[in-house]
C-alpha positions as CSV (number, residue, x, y, z in Angstrom):
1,X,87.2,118.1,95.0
2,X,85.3,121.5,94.0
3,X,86.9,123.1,90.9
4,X,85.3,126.8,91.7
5,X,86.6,128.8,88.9
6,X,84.5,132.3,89.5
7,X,86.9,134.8,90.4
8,X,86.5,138.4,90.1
9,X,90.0,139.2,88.3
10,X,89.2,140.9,85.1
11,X,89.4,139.1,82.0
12,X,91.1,140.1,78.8
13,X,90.5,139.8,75.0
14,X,93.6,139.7,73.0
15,X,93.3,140.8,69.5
16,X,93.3,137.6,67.2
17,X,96.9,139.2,66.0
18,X,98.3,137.7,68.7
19,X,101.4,135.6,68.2
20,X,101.2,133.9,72.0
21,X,97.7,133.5,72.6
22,X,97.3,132.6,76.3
23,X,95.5,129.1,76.7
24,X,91.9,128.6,77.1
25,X,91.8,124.8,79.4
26,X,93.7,123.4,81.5
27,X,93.4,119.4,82.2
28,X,95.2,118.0,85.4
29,X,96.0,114.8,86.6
30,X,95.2,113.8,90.2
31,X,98.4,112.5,90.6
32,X,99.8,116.4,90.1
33,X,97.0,117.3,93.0
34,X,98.5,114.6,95.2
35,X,101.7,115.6,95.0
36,X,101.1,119.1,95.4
37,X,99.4,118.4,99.1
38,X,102.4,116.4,100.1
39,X,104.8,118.6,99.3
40,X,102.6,121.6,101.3
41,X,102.3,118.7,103.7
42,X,105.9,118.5,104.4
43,X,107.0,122.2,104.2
44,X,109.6,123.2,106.4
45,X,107.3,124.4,110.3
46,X,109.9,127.5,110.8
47,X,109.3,129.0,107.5
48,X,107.9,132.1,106.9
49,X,106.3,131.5,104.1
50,X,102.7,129.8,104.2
51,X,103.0,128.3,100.6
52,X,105.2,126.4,98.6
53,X,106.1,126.3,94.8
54,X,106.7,124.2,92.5
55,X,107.4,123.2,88.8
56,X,104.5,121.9,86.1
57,X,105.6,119.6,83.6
58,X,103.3,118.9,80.2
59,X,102.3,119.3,77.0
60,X,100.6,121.9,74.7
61,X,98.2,120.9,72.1
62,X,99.1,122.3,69.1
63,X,97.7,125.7,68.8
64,X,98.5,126.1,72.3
65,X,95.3,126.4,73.6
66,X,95.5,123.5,75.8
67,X,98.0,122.8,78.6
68,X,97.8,119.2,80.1
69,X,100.0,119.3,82.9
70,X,100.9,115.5,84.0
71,X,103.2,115.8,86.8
72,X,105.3,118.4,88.3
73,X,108.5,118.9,90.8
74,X,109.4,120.8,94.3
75,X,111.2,123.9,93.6
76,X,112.8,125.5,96.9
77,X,111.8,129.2,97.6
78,X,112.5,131.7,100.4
79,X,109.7,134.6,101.0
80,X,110.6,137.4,103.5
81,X,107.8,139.9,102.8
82,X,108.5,141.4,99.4
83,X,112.1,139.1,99.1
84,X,112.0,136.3,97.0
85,X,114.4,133.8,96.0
86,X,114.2,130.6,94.3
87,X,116.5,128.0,93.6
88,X,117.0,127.9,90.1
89,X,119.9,125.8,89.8
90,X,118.0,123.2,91.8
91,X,115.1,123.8,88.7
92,X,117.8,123.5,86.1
93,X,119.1,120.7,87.5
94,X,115.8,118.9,87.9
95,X,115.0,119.6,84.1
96,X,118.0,118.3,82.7
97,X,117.4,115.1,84.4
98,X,113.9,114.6,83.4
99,X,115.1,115.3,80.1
100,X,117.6,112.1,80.0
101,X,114.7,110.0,80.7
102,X,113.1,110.8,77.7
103,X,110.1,112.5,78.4
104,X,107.8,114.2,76.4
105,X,106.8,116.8,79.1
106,X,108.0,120.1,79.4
107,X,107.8,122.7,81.6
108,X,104.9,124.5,81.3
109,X,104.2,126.6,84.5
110,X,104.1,126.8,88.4
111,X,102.1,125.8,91.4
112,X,101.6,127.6,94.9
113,X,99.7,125.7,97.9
114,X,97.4,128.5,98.5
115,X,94.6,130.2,97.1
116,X,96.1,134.2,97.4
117,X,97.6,135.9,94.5
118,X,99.8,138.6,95.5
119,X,102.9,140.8,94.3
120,X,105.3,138.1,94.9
121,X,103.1,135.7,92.9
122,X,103.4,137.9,89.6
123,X,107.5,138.2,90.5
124,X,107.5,133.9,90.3
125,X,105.2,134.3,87.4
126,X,107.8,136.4,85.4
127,X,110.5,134.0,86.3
128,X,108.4,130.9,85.2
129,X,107.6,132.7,81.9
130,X,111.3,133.5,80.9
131,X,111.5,129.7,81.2
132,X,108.4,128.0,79.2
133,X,109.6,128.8,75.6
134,X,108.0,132.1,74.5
135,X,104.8,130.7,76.0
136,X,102.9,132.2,78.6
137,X,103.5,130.1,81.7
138,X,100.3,128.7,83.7
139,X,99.9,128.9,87.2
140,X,98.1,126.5,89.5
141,X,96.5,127.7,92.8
142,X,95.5,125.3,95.1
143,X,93.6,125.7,98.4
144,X,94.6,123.7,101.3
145,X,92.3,124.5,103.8
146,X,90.2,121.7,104.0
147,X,86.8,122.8,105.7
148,X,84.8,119.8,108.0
149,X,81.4,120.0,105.8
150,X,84.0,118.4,103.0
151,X,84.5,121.6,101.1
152,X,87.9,123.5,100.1
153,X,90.5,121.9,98.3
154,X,89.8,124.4,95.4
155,X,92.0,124.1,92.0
156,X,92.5,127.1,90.3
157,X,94.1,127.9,87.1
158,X,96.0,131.1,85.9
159,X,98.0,133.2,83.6
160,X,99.2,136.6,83.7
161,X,98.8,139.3,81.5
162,X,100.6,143.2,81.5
163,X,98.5,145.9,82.0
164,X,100.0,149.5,81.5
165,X,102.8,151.0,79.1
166,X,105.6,149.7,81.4
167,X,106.0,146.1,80.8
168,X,106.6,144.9,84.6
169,X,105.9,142.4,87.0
170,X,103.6,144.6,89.2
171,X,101.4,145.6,86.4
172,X,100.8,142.0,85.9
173,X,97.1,140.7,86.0
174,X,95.9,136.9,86.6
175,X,93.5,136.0,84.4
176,X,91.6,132.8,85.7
177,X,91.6,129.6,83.5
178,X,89.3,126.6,83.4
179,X,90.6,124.0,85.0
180,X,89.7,120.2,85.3
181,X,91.1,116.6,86.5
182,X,91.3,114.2,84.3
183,X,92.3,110.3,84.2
184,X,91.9,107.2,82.5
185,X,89.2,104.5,83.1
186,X,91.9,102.1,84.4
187,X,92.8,104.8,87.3
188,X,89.4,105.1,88.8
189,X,89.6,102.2,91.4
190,X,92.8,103.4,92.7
191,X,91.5,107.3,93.0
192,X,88.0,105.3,94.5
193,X,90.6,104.1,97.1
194,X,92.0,106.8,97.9
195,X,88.6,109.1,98.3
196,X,86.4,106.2,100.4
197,X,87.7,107.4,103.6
198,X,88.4,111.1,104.1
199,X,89.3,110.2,107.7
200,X,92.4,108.7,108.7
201,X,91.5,104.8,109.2
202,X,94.4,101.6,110.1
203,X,95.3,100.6,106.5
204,X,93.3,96.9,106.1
205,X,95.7,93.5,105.6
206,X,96.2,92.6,102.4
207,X,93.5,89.9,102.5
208,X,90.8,92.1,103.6
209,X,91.4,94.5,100.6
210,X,91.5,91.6,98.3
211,X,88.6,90.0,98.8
212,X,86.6,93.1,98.9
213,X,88.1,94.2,95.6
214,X,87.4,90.7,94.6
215,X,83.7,91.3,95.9
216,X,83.2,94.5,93.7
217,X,84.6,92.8,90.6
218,X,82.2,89.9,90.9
219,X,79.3,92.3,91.2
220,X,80.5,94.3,87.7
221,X,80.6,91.1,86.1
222,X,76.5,90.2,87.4
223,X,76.1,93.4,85.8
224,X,77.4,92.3,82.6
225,X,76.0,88.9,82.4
226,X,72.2,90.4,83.3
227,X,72.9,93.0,80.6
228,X,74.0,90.2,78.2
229,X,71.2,88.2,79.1
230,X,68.4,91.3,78.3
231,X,69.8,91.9,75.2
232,X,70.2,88.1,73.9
233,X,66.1,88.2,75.5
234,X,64.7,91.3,73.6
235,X,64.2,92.9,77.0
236,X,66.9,95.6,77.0
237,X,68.0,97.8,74.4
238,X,71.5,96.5,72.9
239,X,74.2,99.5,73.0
240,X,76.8,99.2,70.2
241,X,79.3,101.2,72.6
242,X,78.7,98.8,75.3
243,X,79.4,95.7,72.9
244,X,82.9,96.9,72.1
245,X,84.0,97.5,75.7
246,X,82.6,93.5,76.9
247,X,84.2,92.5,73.5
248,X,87.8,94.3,74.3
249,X,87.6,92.4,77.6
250,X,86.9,88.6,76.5
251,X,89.5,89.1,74.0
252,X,92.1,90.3,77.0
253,X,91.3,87.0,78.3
254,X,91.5,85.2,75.4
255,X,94.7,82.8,75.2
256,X,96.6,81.5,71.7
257,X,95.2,78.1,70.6
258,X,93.1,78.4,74.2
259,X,89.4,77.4,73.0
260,X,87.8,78.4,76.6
261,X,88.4,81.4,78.4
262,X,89.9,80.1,81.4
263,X,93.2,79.2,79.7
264,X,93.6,82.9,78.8
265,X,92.7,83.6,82.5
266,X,95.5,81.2,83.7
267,X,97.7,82.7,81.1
268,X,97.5,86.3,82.4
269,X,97.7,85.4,85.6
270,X,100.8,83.6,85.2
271,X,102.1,86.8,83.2
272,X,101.2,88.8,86.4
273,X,103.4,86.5,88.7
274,X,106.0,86.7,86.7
275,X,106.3,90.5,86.3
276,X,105.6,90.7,90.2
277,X,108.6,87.9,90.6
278,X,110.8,89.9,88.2
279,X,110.3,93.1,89.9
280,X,111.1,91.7,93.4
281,X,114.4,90.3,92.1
282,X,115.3,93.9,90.9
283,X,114.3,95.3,94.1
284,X,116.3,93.1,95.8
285,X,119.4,93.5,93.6
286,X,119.4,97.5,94.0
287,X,119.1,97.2,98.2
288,X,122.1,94.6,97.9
289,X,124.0,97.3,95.9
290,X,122.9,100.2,97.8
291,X,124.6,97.9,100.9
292,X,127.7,97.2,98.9
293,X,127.7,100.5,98.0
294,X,127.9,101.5,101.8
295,X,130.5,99.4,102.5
296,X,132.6,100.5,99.8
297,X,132.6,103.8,101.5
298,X,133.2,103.3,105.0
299,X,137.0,103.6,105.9
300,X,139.0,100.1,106.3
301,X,140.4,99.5,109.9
């Protein structure tokens, strides 16, 4: 995925005075990226518009000079050349439910499925901004035409600044942002998944994907055991960094009162079943209510 941020826009200094200073990084998560594609993916085929929009949930560190977006939200939106309406009470509504879950994130700018900034991308801007807080809204470009030498899929980030003593929405600039993606350690086999075939390939049985995984992990641990083995020899330099991560992982595995290893093996495995048995039972229980549910409303005869 190519994070090209050269752009000709002009960039702007604003004086240090500056109660909302604009932010200076942007970190994404792949997930956001994901969804982003789907949702162009499934955009309605007699639309006039070529892009869709959408909300960016995050944080803000706190001087506000970084904006990590982690996840983000469809927002409906018409375009009829320069006409533009989007649903804000479909927004609205969509924020106060994320709300009463608790989370952290907050809105904190918009998305658009294509790489174009035009007039009716500085209207949206505007409206995003009036929403974020008295903080300058980001906004996340994203280029869906996927070339056949691999290249496209650009991710761009933006925010707007007034040019001019008129303070409107058409004298609004985009000023370009550095963007990147970002995810923990424990993520990277998944997003490996998910990037070792571009082309569209029969998913593989369970088994198949198993063992390979299963394949992988025993040649990581070779890796660790020859490594092991050169230090304890005098043959490879030790790493202190390294140490700690093979230390965290034994003492994963390590079981209470367990004095070899494979009791804590057999002890997280059997933690594993159980959560998987647990959270089939509560699948199971909200299709039986969703069917009870059904048959509460059909009519009686």
């Amino acid at each position: 995925m190519s994070l090209n941020t050269s752009s000709s826009a002009i960039h702007l200094s604003l004086p240090p005075t500056s109660s909302t200073r604009p932010p200076s990084q942007i970190t994404v998560h792949p997930s956001v990226v994901a969804s982003i594609l789907t949702h162009h993916s499934r955009r309605p085929t007699d639309s006039e518009s070529t892009r869709v929009i959408g909300a960016l949930m995050g944080t803000r560190s706190d001087n506000g000079q970084e904006v990590d977006i982690r996840s983000c939200f469809a927002v409906p939106h018409t375009e009829q050349g320069q006409q533009i309406s989007v649903d804000q009470p479909f927004q609205q509504e969509m924020l106060q439910f994320l709300s009463k879950n608790g989370t952290k994130e907050v809105l904190v700018g918009w998305y658009a499925s294509s790489k174009h900034i035009d007039s009716n991308s500085a209207i949206i801007q505007e409206y995003f901004t009036s929403q974020t807080n008295n903080q300058p809204a980001v906004h996340l470009t994203v280029d869906t035409d996927l070339q056949k030498n691999g290249q496209g899929l650009e991710v761009k980030g933006w925010v707007s600044a007034l040019l001019g003593l008129s303070a409107k929405s058409e004298s609004a600039v985009f000023v370009p942002v550095p963007v990147s993606v970002k995810y923990a350690d424990s993520e990277r086999p998944a997003l490996d998944l998910l990037t070792s075939n571009p082309t569209p390939s029969p998913s593989l049985p369970p088994l198949p994907t198993l063992s390979s995984s299963l394949a992988q992990l025993s040649s990581l641990i070779d890796q660790c055991l020859a490594y092991v083995q050169g230090v304890n020899a005098g043959t490879t330099p030790a790493d202190v960094q390294v140490g700690k991560y093979l230390l965290e992982g034994l003492g994963r595995w390590a079981a209470n009162g367990e004095k070899e290893d494979e009791g804590g093996v057999k002890a997280g495995l059997q933690d594993t079943l159980t959560v998987e048995y647990l959270s089939s039972l509560v699948r199971s229980q909200v299709e039986l209510a969703g069917r009870l549910s059904l048959l509460q409303q059909q009519p009686s005869q």
